[in-house]
C-alpha positions as CSV (number, residue, x, y, z in Angstrom):
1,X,144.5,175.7,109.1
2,X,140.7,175.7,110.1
3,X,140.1,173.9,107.1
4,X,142.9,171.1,107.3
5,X,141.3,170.9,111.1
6,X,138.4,170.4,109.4
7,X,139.3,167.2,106.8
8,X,141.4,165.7,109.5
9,X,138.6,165.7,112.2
10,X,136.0,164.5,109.2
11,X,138.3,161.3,108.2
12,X,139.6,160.4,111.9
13,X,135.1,160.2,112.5
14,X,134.9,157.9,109.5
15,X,137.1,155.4,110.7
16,X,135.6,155.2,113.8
17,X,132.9,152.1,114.9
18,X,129.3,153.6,115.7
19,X,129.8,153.0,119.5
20,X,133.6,154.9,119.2
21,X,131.7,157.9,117.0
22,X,129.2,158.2,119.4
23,X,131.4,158.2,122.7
24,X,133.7,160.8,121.7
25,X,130.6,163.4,121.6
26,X,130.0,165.5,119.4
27,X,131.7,165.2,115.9
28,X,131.6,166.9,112.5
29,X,128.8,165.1,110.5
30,X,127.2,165.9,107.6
31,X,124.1,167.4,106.5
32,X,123.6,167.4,102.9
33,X,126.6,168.8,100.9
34,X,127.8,171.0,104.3
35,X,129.7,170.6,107.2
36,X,128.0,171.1,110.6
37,X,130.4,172.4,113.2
38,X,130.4,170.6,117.0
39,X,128.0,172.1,119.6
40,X,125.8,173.2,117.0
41,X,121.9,172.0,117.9
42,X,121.3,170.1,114.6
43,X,125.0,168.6,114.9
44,X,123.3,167.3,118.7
45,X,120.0,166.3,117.3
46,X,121.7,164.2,114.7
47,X,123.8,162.7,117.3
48,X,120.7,161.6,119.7
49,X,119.3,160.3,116.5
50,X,122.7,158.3,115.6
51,X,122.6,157.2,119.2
52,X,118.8,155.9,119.1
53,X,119.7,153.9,115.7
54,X,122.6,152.4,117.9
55,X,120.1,151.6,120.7
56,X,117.8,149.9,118.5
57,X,120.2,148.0,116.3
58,X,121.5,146.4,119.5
59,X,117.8,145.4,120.9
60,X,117.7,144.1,117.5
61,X,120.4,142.1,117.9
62,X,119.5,140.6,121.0
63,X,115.7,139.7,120.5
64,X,117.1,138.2,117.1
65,X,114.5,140.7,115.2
66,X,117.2,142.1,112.9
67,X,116.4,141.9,109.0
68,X,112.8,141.9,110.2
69,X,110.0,144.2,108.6
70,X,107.4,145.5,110.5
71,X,104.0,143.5,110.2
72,X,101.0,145.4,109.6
73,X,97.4,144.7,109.9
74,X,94.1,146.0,108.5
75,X,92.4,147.9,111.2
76,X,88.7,149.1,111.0
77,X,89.5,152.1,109.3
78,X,91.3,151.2,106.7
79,X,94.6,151.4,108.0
80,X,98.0,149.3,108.4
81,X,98.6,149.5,112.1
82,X,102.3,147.7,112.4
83,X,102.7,145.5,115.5
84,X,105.3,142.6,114.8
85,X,107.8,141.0,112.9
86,X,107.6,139.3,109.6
87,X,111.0,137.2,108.0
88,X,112.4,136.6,104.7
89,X,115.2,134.7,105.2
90,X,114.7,131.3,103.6
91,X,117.6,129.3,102.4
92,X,116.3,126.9,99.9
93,X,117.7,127.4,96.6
94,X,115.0,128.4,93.6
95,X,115.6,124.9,91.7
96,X,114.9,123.1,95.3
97,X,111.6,125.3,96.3
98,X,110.3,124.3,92.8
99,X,110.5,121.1,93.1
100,X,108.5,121.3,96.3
101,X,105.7,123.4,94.9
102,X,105.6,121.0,92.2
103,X,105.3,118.0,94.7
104,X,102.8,120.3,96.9
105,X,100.8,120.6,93.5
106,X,100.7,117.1,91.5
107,X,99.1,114.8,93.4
108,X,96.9,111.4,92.7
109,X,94.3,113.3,91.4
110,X,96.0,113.5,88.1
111,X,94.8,110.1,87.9
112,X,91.5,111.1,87.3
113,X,92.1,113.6,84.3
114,X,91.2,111.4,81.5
115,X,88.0,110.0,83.6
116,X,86.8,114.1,83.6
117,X,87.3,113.8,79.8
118,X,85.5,110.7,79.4
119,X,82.5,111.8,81.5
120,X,81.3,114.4,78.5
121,X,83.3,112.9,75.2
122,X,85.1,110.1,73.9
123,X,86.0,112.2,70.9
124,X,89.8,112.3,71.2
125,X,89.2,115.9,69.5
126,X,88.2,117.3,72.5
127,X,91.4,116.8,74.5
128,X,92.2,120.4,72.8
129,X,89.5,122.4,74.5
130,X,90.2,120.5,77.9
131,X,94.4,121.2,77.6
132,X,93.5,124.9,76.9
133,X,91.3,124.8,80.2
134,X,93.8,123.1,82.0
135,X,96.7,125.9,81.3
136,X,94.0,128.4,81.6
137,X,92.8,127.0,85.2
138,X,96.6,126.9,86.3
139,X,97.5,130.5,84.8
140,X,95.1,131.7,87.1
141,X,95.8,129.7,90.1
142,X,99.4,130.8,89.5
143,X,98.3,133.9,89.9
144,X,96.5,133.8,93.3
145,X,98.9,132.2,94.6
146,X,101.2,135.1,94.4
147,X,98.5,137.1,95.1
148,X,98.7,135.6,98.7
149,X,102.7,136.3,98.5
150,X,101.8,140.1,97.9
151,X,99.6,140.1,100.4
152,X,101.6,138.6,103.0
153,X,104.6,140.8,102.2
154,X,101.7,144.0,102.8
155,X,100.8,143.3,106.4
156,X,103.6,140.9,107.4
157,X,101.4,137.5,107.4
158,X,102.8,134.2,108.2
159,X,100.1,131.9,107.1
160,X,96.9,131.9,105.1
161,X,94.6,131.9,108.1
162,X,97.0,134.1,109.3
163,X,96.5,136.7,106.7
164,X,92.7,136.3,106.3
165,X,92.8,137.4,110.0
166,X,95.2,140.5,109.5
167,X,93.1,141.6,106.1
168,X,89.7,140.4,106.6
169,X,89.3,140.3,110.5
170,X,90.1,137.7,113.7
171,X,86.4,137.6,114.4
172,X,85.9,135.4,111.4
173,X,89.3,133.5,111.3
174,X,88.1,130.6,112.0
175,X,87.1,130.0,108.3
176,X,89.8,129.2,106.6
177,X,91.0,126.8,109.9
178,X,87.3,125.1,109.1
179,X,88.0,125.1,105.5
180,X,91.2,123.2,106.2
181,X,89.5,120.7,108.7
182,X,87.0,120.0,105.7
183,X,89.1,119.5,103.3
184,X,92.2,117.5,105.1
185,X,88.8,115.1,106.6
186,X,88.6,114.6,102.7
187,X,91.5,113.5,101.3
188,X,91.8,110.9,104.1
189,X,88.8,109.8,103.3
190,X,89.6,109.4,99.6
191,X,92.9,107.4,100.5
192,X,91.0,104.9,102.4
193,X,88.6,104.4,99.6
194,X,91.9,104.5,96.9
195,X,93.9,102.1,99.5
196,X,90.7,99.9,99.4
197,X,90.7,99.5,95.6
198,X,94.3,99.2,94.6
199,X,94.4,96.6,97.7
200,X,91.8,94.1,96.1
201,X,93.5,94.7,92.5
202,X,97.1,93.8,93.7
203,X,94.7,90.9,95.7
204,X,93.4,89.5,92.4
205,X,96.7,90.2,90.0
206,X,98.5,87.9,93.1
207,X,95.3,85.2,92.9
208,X,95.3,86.1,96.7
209,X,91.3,85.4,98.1
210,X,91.7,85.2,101.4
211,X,93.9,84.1,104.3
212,X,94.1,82.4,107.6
213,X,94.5,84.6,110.5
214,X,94.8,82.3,113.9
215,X,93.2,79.0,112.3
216,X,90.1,80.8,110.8
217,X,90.0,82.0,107.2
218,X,89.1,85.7,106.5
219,X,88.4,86.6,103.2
220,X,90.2,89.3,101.1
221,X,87.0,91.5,100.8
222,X,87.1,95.5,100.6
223,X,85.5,95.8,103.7
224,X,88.4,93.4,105.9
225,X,90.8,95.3,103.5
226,X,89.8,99.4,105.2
227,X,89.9,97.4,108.5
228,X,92.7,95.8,108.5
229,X,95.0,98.3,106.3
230,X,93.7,101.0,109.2
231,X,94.2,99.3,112.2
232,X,97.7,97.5,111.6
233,X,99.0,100.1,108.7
234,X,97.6,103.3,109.0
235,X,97.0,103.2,113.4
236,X,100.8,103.1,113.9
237,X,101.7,105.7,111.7
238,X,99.3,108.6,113.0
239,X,100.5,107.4,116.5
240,X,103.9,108.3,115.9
241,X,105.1,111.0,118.3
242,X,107.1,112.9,115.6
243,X,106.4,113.0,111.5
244,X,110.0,113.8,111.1
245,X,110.5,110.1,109.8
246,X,108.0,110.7,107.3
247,X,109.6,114.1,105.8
248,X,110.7,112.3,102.6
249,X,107.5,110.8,102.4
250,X,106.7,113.5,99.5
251,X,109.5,112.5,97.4
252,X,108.1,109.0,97.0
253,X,104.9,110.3,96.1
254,X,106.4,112.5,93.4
255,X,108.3,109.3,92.3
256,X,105.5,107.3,91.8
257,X,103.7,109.8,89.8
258,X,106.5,110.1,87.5
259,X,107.0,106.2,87.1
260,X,103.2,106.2,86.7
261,X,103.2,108.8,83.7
262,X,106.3,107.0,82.0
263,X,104.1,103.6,82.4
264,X,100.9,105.1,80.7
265,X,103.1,106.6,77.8
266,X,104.6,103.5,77.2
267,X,101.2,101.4,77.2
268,X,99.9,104.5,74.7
269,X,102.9,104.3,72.7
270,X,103.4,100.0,72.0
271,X,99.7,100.1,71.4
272,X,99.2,97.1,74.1
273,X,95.7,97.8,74.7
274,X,94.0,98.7,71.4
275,X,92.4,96.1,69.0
276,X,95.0,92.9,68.9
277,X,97.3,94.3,71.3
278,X,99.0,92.1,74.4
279,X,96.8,93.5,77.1
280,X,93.5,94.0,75.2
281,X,93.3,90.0,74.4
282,X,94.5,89.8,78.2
283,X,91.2,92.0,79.1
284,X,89.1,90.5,77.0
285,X,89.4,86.7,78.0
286,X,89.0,87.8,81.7
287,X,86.1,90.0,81.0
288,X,84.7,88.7,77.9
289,X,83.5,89.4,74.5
290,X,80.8,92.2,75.7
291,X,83.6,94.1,77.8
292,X,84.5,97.0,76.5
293,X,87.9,98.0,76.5
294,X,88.2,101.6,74.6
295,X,85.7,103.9,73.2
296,X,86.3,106.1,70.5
297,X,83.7,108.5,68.8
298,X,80.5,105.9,69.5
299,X,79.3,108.0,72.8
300,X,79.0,111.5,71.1
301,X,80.0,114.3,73.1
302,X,77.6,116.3,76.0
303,X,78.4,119.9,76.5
304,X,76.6,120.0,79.5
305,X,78.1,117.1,80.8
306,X,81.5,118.9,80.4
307,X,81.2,121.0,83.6
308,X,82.2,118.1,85.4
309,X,86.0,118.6,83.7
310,X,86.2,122.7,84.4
311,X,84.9,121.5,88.0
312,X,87.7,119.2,88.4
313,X,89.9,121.9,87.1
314,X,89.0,124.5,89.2
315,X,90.6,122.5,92.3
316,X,93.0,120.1,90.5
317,X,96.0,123.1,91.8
318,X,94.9,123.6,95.2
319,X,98.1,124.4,97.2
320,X,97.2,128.0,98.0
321,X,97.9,127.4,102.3
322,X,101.5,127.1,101.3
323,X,101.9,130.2,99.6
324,X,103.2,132.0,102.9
325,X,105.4,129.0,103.5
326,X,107.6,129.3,100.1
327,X,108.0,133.0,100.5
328,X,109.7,133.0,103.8
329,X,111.3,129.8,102.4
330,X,112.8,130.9,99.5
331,X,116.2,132.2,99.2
332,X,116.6,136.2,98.4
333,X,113.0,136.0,97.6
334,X,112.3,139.5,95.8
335,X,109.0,139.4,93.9
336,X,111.0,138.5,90.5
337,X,112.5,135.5,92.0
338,X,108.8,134.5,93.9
339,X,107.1,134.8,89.9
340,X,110.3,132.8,88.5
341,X,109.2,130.3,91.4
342,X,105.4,130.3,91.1
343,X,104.8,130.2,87.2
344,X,107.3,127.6,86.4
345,X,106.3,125.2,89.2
346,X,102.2,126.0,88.1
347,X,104.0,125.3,84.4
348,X,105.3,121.9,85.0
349,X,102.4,120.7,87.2
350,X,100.3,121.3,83.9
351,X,102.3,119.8,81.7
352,X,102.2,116.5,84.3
353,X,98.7,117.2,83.9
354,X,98.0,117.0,80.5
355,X,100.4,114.1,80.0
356,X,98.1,111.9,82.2
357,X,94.6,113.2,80.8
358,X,96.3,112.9,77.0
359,X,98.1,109.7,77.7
360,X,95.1,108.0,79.5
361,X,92.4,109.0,77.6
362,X,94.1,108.4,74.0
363,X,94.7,104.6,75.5
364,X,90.9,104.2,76.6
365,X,89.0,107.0,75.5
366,X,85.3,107.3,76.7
367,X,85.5,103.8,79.1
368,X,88.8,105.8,81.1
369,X,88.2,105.2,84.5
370,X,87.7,107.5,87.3
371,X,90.8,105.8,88.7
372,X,92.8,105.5,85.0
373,X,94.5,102.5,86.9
374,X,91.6,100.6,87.0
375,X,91.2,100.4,83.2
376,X,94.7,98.4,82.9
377,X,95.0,94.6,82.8
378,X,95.6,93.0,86.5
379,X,98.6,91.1,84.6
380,X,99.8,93.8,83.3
381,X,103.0,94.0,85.7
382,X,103.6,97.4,85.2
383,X,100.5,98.2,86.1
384,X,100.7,95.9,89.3
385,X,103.6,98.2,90.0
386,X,102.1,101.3,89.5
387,X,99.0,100.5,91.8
388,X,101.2,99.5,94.4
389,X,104.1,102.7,94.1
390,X,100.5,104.9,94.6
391,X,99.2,102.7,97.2
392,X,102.8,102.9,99.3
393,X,102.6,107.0,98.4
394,X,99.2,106.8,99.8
395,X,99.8,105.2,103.0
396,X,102.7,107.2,103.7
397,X,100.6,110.4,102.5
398,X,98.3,109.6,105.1
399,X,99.4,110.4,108.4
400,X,100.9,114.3,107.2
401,X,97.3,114.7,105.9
402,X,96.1,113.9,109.2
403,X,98.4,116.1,111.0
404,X,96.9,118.9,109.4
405,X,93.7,117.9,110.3
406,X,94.6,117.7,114.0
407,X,97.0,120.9,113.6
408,X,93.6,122.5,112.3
409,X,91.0,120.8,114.2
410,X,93.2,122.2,117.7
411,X,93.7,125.4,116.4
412,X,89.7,125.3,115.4
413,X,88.7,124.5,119.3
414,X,91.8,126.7,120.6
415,X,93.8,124.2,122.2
416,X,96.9,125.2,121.9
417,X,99.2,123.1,124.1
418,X,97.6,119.4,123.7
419,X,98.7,116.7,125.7
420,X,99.6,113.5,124.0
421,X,97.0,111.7,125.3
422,X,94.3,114.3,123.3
423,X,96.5,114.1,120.5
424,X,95.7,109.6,120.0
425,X,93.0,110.3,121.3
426,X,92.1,112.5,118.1
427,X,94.1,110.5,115.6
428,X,92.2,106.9,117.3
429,X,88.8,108.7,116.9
430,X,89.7,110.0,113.5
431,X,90.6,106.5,111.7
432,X,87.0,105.1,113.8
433,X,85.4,107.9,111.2
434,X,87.3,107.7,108.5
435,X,87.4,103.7,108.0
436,X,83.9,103.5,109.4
437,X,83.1,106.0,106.7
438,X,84.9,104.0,103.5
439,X,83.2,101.1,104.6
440,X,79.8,102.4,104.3
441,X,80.7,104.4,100.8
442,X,82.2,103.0,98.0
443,X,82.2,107.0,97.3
444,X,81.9,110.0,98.5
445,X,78.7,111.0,97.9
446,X,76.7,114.1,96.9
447,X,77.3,116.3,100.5
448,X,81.6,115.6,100.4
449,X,81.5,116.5,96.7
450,X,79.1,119.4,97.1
451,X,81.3,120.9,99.6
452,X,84.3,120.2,98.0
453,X,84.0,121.6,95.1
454,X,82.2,124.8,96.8
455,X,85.0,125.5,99.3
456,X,87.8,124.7,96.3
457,X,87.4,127.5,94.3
458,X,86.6,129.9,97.5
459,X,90.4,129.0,98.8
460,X,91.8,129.7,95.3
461,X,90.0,132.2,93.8
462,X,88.0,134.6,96.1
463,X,90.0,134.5,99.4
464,X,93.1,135.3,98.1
465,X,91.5,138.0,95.9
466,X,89.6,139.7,98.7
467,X,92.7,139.7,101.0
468,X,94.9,141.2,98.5
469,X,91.7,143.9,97.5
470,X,91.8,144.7,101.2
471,X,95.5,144.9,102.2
472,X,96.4,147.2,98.8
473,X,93.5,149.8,100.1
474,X,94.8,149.7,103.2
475,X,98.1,150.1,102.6
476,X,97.8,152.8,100.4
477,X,95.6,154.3,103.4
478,X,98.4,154.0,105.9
479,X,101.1,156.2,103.6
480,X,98.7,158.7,102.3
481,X,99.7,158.0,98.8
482,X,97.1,159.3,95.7
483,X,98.6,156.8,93.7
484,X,96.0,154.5,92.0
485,X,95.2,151.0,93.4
486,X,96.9,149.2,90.2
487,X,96.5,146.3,87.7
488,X,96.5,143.3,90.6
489,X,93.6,145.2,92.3
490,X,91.2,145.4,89.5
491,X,92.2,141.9,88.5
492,X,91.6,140.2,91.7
493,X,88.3,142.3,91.7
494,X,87.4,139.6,89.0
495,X,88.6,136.8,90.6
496,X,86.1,137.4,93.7
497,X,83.0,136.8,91.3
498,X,84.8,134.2,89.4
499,X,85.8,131.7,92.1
500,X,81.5,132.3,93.1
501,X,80.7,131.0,89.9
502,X,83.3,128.1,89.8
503,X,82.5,127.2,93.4
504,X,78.6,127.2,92.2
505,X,79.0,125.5,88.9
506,X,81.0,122.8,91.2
507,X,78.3,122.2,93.4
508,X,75.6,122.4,90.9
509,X,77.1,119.7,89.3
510,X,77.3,117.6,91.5
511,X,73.7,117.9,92.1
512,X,73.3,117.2,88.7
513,X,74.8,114.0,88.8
514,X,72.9,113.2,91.7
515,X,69.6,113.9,89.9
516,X,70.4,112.1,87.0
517,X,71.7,109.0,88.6
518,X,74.8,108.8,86.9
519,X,77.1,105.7,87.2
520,X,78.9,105.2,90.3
521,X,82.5,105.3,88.1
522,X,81.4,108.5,87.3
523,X,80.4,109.3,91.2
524,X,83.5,108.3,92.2
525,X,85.5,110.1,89.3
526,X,83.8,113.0,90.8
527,X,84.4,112.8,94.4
528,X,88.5,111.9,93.5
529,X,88.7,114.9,90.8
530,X,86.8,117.4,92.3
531,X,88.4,116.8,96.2
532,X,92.4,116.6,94.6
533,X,93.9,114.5,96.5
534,X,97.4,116.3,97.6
535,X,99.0,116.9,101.2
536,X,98.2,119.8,102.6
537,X,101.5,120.8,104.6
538,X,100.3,124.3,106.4
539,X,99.4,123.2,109.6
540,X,102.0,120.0,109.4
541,X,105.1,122.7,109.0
542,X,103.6,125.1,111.3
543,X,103.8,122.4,113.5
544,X,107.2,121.6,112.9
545,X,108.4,125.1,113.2
């Protein structure tokens, strides 16, 4: 009977809800394989501690924290002290976040692949050595990248800057903000200089000089171009009080790229622009018998010169801000599904990139522009509609760039609730800089390029390698585990050293260049390849969050 008791009392506290099991007192739970009879002092303590799960599952459920982990960060000793909350509860499907990183990747700058190439060889030989550093350069980026992801899912980081403060310190967060700053400043400045060129080609293909603005002519010239493109194009758009307009903005520059990529295989393919093809005579009458249209194996190749291609490689797959971003983004995100995610997304932004550096340089060889647009024919129509599906990618590009240069620049002087007035106030003083800035330069010059390419490799390669370093110790710290420190760790212990070297050989040469007095083509292949031009969305969707 005492045993029948027993079974019935057991089943009747299964059925039970938590709040009904709790409220009839004591019951009959388990403790490992025995039965713990009512009034007993463990059967009580388990009760109280059934009763503080219940307690905290409801606060749970009312702050909306449930699902949550707790956040930890890096104290002085060594240790994860857990304070917050971190999520990872995205709902964008794997095939829909990789077409985003791929976006967030690929940008204009793969227009300057075959230009890097030209720089040291117009041996079409030597496109085997560059494709190899290409795949190696975005192996290893791949690999930061989740680095960050392993990081963030250590101490519960929400951000980049975010998890530089939580591994490294807050006393010194403001350098990734100022990194950010730098490099968003940048890429605006290279789409006024890009808007400026592709403006006067689309000018001359149309036989457009000048025009008549209120009875007086003004002429067509790069200079009235950055003024007018800023103050009637570009002036409206970073005025508008919300970006949401231009959300899709990113799928138009992915389009163009792609129509871009299928116009320069085409013109590869038919032959148009080699010896006796369509657009070579076409070149060749505007230009005349001494242009020189393609150059194959006449130049010789320059080892040293070839730094400037593994400089342009080191940055051409910065979008290591948004790491954080795609892993609370991405739907049941367990670390298979994040490397499924990173590697293939890393995979076909290479294989973008090797189509344009193949593709261009095959067509043009040593005389491939810094801008690979530039080489074609202005009557080329396809090429007329390439320049201007970049240009219209660029414009619309332009204002989410420059939101992450205010998000960052307010974050950088700790304003944190801006009035709207500050905020056009910024965005007027910014295009009065930037535009000013184009007009003066018909390139970047030695300081944007030195620091380009020295900060590049520091927000790939060593930052991400020295958080990671840091939040493994630490966590391992925290649980008292003798368990060794692992593969990653000593791997991103040669990362630190290696983005150093990349970050130095980038800015050495550039100095180089200087010295020598290189072209300005090759100036400006420099400051496009080495600064990638590519959005960068941290501080934009933080802001929108």
């Amino acid at each position: 009977m005492a045993k029948t008791a027993l079974r019935t009392a057991l089943v009747a506290s299964l059925a039970l809800s938590a709040d009904a099991f709790l409220a009839a007192g004591p019951a009959l739970p388990l403790s490992g394989s025995r039965l713990q009879r009512p009034g007993t002092t463990a059967s009580n303590a388990r009760n109280a501690r059934l009763r503080t799960g219940v307690r905290r599952l409801r606060a749970a459920e009312s702050d909306g924290t449930i699902g949550k982990r707790p956040n930890p960060q890096v104290t002085d000793s060594g240790t994860l002290v857990r304070d917050s909350r971190f999520v990872k509860n995205g709902q964008t499907p794997l095939l829909g976040c990789v077409t985003n990183l791929v976006k967030n990747i690929v940008g204009s700058g793969v227009l300057c692949l075959a230009g890097a190439v030209a720089v040291f060889s117009d041996n079409a030989l030597m496109l085997g050595p560059a494709i190899l550093a290409a795949g190696f350069f975005a192996a290893v980026a791949a690999y930061s990248f989740v680095l960050i992801a392993r990081t963030c899912e250590m101490t519960g980081a929400t951000s980049y800057s975010d998890a530089w403060s939580k591994t490294v310190g807050e006393n010194t967060a403001w350098i990734p903000t100022l990194i950010v700053v730098f490099k968003t400043w940048s890429a605006c400045l290279i789409y006024s200089i890009i808007i400026a060129d592709l403006t006067v080609d689309l000018c001359t293909t149309a036989g457009v000089k000048s025009l008549v603005v209120a009875g007086t002519e003004v002429a067509l010239s790069r200079t009235n171009i950055i003024l007018a493109s800023h103050i009637f194009g570009l002036l409206p758009l970073c005025l508008l009080r919300s970006f949401t307009v231009l959300s899709y903005a990113s799928f138009v520059g992915i389009g163009g790229i792609l129509f871009v990529a299928a116009f320069m295989c085409q013109r590869f393919l038919e032959g148009s622009y080699a010896p006796g093809g369509t657009y070579f005579a076409a070149i060749m009458a505007a230009e005349g018998k001494k242009h020189v249209v393609s150059s194959f194996n006449l130049m010789g190749t320059s080892l040293i010169k070839s730094l400037v291609l593994i400089s342009t490689l080191t940055s051409s797959y910065l979008c290591h801000y948004n790491s954080p971003k795609f892993l609370s983004e991405l739907k049941d995100a367990t670390k298979e599904r994040f490397n499924t995610l990173t590697y293939s997304s890393f995979g076909l932004a290479f294989v973008l990139n090797a189509i344009f550096m193949v593709t261009g340089f095959l067509t043009f060889g040593g005389m491939s522009n810094g801008l690979i647009l530039n080489n074609y024919a202005t009557t080329d129509a396809m090429a007329t509609a390439s320049r201007g599906a970049i240009a219209a990618s660029i414009l619309l590009g332009f204002p989410i760039t420059f939101e992450g240069f205010r998000g960052a620049f307010l974050e950088l002087t700790k304003n944190k609730a801006p009035t709207q007035t500050q905020k056009d106030v910024i965005a007027v003083g910014f295009l009065i800089a930037c535009g000013g800035t184009a007009m003066v330069l018909s390139d970047l010059g030695a300081v944007v390029s030195f620091f380009g390419a020295l900060l590049g490799s520091m927000v790939i390669y060593t930052i991400p390698a020295v958080m990671y370093r840091k939040a493994r110790k630490a966590e391992l710290a925290t649980s008292g585990s003798t368990e060794p420190l692992g593969m990653n760790y000593h791997i991103a212990g040669g990362l630190i050293p290696m983005g150093w070297f990349l970050a130095i050989l980038g800015a050495a040469v550039v100095v180089l260049k200087a010295s020598t007095n290189l072209s300005s083509n090759v100036l400006m292949s420099e400051s496009y390849i080495i600064m990638s031009i590519k959005v960068i969305h941290h501080h934009v969707d933080k802001s929108h969050r």
